[in-house]
C-alpha positions in Angstrom: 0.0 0.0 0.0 1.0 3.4 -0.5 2.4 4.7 2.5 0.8 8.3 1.7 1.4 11.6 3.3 -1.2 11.8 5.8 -0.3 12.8 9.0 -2.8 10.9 11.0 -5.2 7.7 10.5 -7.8 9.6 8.9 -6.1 10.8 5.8 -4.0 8.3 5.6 -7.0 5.7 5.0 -8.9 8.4 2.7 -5.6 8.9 0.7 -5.7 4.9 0.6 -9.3 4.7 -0.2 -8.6 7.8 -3.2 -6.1 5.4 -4.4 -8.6 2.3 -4.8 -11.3 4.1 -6.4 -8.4 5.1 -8.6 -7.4 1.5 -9.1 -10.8 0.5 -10.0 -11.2 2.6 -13.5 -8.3 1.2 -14.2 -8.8 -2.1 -14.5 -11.6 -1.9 -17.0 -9.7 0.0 -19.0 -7.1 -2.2 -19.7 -6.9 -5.3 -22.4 -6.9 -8.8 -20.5 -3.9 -9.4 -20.4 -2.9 -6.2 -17.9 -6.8 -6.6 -16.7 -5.7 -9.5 -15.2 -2.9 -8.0 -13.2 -4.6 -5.1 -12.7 -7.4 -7.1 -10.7 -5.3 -8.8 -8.6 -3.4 -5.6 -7.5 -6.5 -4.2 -6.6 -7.6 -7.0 -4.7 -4.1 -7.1 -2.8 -4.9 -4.0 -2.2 -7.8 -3.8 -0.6 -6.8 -6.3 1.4 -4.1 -5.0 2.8 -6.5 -1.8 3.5 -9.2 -3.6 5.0 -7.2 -5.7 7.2 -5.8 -2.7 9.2 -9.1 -1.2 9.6 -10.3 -4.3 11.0 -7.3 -4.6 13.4 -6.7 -0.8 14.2 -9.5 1.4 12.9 -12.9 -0.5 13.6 -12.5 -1.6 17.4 -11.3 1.6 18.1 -15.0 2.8 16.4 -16.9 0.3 17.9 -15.8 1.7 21.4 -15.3 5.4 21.9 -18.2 6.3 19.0 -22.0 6.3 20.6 -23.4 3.4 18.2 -20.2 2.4 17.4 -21.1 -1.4 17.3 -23.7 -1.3 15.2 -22.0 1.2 12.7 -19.0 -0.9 12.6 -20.7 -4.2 12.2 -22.6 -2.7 9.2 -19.2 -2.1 7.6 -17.7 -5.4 7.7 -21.3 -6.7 6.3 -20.3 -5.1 3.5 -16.6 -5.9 3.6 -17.7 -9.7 4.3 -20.5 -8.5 0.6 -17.3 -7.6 -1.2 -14.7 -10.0 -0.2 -17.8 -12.6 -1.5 -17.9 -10.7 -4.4 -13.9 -11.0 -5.6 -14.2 -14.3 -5.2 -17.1 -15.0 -7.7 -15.1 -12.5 -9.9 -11.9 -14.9 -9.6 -13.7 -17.4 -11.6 -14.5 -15.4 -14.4 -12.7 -14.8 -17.8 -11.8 -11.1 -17.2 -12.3 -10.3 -20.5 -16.4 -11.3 -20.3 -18.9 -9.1 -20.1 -20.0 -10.8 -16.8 -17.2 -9.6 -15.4 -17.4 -6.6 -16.3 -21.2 -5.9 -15.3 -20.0 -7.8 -11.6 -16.9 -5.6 -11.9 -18.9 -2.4 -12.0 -21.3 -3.6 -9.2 -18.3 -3.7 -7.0 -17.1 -1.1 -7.6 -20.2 0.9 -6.9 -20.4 -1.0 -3.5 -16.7 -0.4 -2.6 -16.8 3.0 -3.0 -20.1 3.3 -1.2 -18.4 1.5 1.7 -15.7 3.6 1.6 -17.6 7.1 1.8 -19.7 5.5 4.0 -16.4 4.4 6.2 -14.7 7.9 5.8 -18.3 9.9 6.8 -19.6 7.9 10.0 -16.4 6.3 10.6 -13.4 8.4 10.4 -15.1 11.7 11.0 -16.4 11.1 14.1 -13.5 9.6 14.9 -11.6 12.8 14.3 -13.7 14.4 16.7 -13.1 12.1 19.6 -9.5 11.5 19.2 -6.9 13.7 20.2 -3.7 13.9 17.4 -1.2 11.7 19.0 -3.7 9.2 18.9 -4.5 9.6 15.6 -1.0 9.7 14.6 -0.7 6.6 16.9 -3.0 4.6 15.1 -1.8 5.5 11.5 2.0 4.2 12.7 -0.2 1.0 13.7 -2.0 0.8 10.2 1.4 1.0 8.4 2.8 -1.6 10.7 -0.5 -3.9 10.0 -0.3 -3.3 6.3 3.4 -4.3 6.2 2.8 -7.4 7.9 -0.3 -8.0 6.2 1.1 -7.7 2.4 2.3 -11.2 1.3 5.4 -12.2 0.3 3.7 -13.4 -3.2 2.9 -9.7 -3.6 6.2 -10.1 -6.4 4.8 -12.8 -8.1 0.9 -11.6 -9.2 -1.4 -14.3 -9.9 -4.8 -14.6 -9.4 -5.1 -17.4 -7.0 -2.5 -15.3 -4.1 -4.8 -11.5 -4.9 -8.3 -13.9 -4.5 -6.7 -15.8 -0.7 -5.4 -12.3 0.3 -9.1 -10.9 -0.7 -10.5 -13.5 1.2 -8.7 -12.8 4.7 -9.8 -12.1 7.7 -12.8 -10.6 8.4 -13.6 -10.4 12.3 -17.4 -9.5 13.4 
């Protein structure tokens, strides 16, 4: 993952999440070949993303934010929705239009997740958290994502981007 610039947890993930949607029209825009890599980068990642919010961002949600729980159980409902949907896209021929109209359903639902993440989530969080503990918790994203990125990273296949996709997911 891109390390970014952000100075604290908040825009660190946004820059992140600005970075996915980004990877997203690309994919489609490329012949299958690169589609194929392409695909599996973006699943990498988004998992690596979504791991560290699971680990850092969303118990730290579920407990200082007044329905917390229920907002953060929502969003891995649709992180559990999307890792189900990479997988039924791993067993597609890229270059079909069935992938591509599942594809663009994704993508609608990542990015709804996303500024649904960065508008109950991360804002309220902003307004809770002092900056060292902001700042705290984006050294501990960094340090989750760098742990979190496998080793087959190198080597891009589809069958390493669909297990990392597939990773954990706690509710």
């Amino acid at each position: 993952m891109n390390l970014g610039a952000g100075s604290n947890v908040i825009a660190f993930l946004k820059e992140q999440h600005d970075e996915i949607k980004s990877m997203f029209g690309k994919v489609l825009t490329e012949d299958s070949e690169r589609r194929e890599h392409a695909f599996a980068e973006l699943c990498l990642h988004m998992s690596v993303h979504e791991t560290a919010e699971e680990d850092i961002v969303h118990p730290v949600a579920a407990h200082s934010l007044g329905g917390g729980r229920a907002m953060v159980a929502a969003r891995l409902r649709e992180e559990t929705e999307a890792k189900e949907a990479i997988a039924e896209l791993e067993t597609l021929d890229v270059g079909s239009t069935d992938f591509e109209a599942k594809f663009r359903k994704l993508e609608k639902a990542v990015l709804a997740h996303a500024e649904s993440e960065e508008r109950e989530e991360f804002e309220k969080l902003g307004k809770v958290l002092d900056a060292p503990e902001l700042l705290r918790m984006r050294n501990d994203v960094v340090a989750t994502e760098a742990s979190a990125t496998p080793d087959a990273r190198i080597k891009r296949t589809r069958a390493p981007a669909r297990d990392a996709a597939l990773g954990p997911t706690r509710h």
